[in-house]
N, C-alpha and C positions, 0 to 999 in steps of 0.2 A: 210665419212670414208676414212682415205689415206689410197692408197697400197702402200705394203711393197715392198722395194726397192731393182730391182733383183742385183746381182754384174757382171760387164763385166767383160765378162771373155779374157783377152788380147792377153795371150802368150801360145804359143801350147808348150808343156815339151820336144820337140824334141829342137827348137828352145834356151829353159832355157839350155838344156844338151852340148849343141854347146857353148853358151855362157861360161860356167861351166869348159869345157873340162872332164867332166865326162857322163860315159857310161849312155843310158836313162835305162834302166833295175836297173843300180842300184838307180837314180832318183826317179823312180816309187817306190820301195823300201821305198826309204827316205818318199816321198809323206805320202806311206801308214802309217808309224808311225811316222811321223810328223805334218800333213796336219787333220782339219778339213775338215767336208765335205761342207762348204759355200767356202771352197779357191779351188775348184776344181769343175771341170765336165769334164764326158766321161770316159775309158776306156783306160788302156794300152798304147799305142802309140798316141792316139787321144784326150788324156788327154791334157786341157787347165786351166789355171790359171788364177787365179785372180792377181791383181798388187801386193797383200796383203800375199799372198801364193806364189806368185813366190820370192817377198823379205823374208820371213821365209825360203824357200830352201835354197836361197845363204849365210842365216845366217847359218842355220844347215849344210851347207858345209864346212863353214868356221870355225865354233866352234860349235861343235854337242850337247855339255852339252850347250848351249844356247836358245836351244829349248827344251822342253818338248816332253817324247812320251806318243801319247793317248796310252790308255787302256780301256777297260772296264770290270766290276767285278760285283757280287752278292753281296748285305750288306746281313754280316751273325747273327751278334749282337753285341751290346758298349762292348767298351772297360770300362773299370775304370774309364775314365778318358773323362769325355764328351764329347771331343772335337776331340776321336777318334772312330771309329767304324773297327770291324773288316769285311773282306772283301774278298771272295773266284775270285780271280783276271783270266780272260780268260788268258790259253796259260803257268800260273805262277801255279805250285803246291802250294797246303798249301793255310791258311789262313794267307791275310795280313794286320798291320793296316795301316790304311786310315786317314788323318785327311779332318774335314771336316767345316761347317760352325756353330757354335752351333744354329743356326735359323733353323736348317739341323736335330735335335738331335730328335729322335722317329717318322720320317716321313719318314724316306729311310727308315726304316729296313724290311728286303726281296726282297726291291728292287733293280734293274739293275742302274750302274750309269760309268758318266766315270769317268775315272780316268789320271792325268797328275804322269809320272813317271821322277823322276829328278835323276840325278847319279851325284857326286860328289865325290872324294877323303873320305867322312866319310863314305859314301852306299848309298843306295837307299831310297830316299822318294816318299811316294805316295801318292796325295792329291785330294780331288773329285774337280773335275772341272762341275763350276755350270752352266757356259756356253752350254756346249755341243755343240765348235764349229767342 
């Protein structure tokens, strides 16, 4: 049986923040809603990265709608339309829909799942990310 392969984690986020020329505080910001939890390890100032998460910061620095922010929500029940479900989203009032996978369709419902939010010029989409990186 192989094991599963840890990630090296390279670059400490003081160092990415120097590179960047922006504050670590708001870094760490970024992190929290941008970053999976496999492109990081530690806390606050002690926070280090992976090669893979530290190149996703300097993109979401550079153009922020080019990365997704996680989220995560409660599936509340389908929409009409199978390929959506609706979805009570942490931190966002109201119920929102979600599109999702239809292999996806009557197996989340009540469940906790994430979510990728995209903003663009038309609004906001929000899609289950099956990953859960």
């Amino acid at each position: 049986m192989a094991k599963a392969k840890t990630p090296a984690y390279i670059m400490p986020i003081t160092k990415l923040s120097e590179e960047l020329d922006i504050e670590v505080n708001q870094l760490i910001k970024l992190r929290i809603a941008k970053l999976g939890n496999r492109h990081f390890t530690g806390f606050g100032i002690n926070t280090k990265l992976t090669a893979e998460g530290a190149d996703l910061l300097r993109l979401a620095v550079e153009s922020p709608l080019a990365v997704p922010t996680k989220l995560m929500g409660l599936v509340l029940h389908e929409a009409r339309n199978p390929r959506w479900v609706y979805v009570k989203i942490d931190g966002i009032e109201g119920k929102w829909p979600v599109l999702i996978h239809l292999r996806d369709r009557g197996r989340i419902m009540g469940k906790r799942i994430a979510i990728n939010s995209i903003t663009d010029d038309r609004g906001t989409t929000y899609t289950h990310n099956v990953t859960r990186d």
